[in-house]
Legacy VTK file of the C-alpha trace (Angstrom):
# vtk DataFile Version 3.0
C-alpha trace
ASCII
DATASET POLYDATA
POINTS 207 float
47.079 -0.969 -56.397
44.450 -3.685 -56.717
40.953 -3.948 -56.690
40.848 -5.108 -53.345
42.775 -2.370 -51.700
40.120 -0.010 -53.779
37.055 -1.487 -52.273
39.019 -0.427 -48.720
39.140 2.925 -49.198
34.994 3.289 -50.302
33.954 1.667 -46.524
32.701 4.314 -44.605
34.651 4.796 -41.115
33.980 5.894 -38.190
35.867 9.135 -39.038
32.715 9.358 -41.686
30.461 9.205 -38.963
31.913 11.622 -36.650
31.308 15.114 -38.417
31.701 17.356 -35.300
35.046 17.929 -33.586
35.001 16.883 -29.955
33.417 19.638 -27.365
34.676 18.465 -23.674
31.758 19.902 -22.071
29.191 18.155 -24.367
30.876 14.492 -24.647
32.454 14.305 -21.302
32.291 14.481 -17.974
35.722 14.107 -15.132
35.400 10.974 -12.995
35.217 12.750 -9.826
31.936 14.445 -10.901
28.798 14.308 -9.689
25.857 11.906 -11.314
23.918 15.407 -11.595
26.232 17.403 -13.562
26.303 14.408 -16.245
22.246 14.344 -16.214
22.480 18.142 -16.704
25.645 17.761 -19.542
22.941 14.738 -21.304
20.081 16.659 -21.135
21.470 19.838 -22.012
23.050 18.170 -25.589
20.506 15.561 -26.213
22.516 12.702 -26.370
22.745 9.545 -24.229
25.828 8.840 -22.965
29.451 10.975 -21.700
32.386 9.749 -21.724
34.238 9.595 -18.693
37.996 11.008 -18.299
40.399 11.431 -15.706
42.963 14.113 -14.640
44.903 13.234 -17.873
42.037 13.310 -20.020
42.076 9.419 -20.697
38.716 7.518 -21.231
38.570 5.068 -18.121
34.620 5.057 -18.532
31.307 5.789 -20.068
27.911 6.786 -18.066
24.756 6.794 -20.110
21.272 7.688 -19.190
20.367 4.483 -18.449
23.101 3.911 -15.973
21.326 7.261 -14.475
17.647 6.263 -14.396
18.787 2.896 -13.073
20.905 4.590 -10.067
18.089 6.650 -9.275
15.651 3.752 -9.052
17.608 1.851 -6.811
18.628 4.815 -4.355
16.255 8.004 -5.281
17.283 11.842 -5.659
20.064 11.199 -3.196
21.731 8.873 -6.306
22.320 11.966 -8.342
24.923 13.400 -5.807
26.903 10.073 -6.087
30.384 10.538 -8.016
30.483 9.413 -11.799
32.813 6.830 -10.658
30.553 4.436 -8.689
27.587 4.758 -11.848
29.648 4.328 -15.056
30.845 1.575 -16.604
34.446 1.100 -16.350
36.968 0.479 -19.625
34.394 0.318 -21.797
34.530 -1.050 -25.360
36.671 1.692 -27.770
36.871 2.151 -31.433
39.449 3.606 -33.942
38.387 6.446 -36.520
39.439 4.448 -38.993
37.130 1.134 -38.476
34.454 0.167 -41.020
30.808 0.895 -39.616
30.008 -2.158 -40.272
33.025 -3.814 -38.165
32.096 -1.382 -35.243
28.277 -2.050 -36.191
28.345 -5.930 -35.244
30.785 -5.165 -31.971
28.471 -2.955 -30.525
25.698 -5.575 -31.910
27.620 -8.395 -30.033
28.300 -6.527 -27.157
24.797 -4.767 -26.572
26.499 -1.253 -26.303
24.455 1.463 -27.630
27.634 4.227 -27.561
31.345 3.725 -28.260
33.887 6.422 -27.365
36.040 6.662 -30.743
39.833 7.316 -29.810
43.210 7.791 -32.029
46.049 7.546 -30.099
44.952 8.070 -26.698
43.131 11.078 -27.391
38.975 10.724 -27.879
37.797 11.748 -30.838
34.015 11.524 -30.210
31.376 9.030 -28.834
28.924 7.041 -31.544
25.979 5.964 -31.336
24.292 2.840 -32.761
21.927 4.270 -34.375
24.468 7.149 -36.299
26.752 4.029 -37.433
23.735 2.017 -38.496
22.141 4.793 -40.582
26.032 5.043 -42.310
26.339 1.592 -42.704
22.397 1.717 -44.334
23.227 4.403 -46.672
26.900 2.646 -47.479
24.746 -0.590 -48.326
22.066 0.913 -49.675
23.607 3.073 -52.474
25.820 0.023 -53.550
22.700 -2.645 -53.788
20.852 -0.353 -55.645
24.135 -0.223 -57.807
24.219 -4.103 -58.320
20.041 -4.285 -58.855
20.710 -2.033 -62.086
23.995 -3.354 -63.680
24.758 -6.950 -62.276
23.002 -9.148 -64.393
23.708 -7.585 -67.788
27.514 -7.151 -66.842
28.064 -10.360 -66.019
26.446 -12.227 -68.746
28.890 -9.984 -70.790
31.632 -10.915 -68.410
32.039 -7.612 -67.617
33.106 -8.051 -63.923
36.604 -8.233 -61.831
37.782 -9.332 -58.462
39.930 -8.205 -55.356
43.210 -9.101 -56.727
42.901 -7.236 -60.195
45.299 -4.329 -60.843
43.006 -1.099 -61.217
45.255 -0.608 -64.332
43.823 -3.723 -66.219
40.149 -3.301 -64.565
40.556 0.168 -65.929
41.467 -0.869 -69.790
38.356 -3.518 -69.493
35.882 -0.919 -68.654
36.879 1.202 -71.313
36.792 -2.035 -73.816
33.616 -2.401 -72.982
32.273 0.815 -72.919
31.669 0.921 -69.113
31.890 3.188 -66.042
31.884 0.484 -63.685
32.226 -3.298 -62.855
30.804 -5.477 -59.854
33.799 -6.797 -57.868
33.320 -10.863 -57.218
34.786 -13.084 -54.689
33.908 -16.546 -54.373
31.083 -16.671 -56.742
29.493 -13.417 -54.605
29.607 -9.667 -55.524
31.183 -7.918 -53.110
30.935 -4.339 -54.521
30.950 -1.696 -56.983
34.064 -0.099 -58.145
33.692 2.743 -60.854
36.390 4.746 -63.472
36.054 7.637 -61.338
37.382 5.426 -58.091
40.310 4.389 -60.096
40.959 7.599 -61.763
41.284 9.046 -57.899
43.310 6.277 -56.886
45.296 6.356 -59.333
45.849 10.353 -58.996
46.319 9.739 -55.103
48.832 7.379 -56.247
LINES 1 208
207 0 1 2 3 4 5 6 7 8 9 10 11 12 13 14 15 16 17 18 19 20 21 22 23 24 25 26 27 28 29 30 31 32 33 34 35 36 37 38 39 40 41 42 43 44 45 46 47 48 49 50 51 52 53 54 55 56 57 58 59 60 61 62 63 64 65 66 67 68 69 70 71 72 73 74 75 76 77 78 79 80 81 82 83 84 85 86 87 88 89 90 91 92 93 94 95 96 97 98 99 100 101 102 103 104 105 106 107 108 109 110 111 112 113 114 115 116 117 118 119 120 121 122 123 124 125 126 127 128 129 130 131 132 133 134 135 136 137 138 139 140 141 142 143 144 145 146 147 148 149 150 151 152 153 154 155 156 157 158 159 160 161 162 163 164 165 166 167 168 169 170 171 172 173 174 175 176 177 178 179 180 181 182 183 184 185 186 187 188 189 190 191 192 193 194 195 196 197 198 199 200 201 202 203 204 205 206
């Protein structure tokens, strides 16, 4: 294994982010439902958007709360016994439990969606929210600069660094020549991460 493949396995996912299995009654709601019984399903679970399924249980939508207030302003109370069909959004934007917050983090950016149902094949695992996939791509970020502030500079001006295509084998033997417990990762003259004994020891034991 290299270095590179290493740094992979330390992104936090999607997977990461979802910590509750999926409750049909809390993150769904059938197409042929009622805009009232997903106010009631939003409200009830304080959350802001369902997923829509059909007979199958396949994602063909997503209705949030504003597609609701925005129905409801443009037709009054009577909007709320519309069906879920006519309100949602149709095919919306999916992500795999295995994609990087910070991949899923610019798409939803990019595509100005504030929830994205997560599905693994064909079955939804969960729906995200910006702001859950920004606070794990914060932490992810966060924890790793504070990482580089402390041991960068001194590292490197004792060349104590490696890069993506290093085997964790030799990265592991330079550590331990120099006394370390980690090593910044560089790529074209930037540091692109952190990668400690302990990752490599579990790699290599995963191995």
């Amino acid at each position: 294994m290299k270095i590179g493949d290493l740094l992979k396995t330390k992104t936090t996912t999607l997977r990461d982010v979802l910590t509750k299995p999926i409750d049909a009654n809390t993150m769904t709601v059938t197409v042929d439902s009622e805009v009232i019984e997903a106010a009631r399903r939003i409200t009830a679970n304080s959350i802001g958007a369902l997923a829509v399924v059909d007979e199958a249980g396949l994602v063909i939508g997503i209705i949030t709360e504003k597609d609701i207030v925005r129905v409801i302003s443009q037709h009054g109370g009577d909007a709320l016994q519309k069906l879920v069909a006519s309100v949602m959004t149709p095919n919306p934007t999916c992500a795999k439990p295995d994609d990087s917050s910070h991949t899923t983090l610019l798409t939803m950016i990019h595509g100005r969606h504030r929830h994205v149902p997560v599905i693994e094949d064909g079955v939804l695992l969960g729906v995200v929210m910006s702001l859950d996939v920004a606070k794990a791509r914060l932490s992810e970020t966060t924890s790793e600069s504070m990482a580089l502030i402390k041991l960068v500079p001194d590292l490197i001006a004792d060349h104590g660094e490696c890069y993506p295509d290093d085997e964790i084998e030799v990265v592991f033997e330079r550590m331990n020549s120099l006394g370390l417990r980690c090593l910044p990762v560089r790529e074209n003259e930037k540091v692109i991460g952190v990668v400690t004994s302990s990752d490599i020891a579990r790699a290599k034991i995963g191995g």
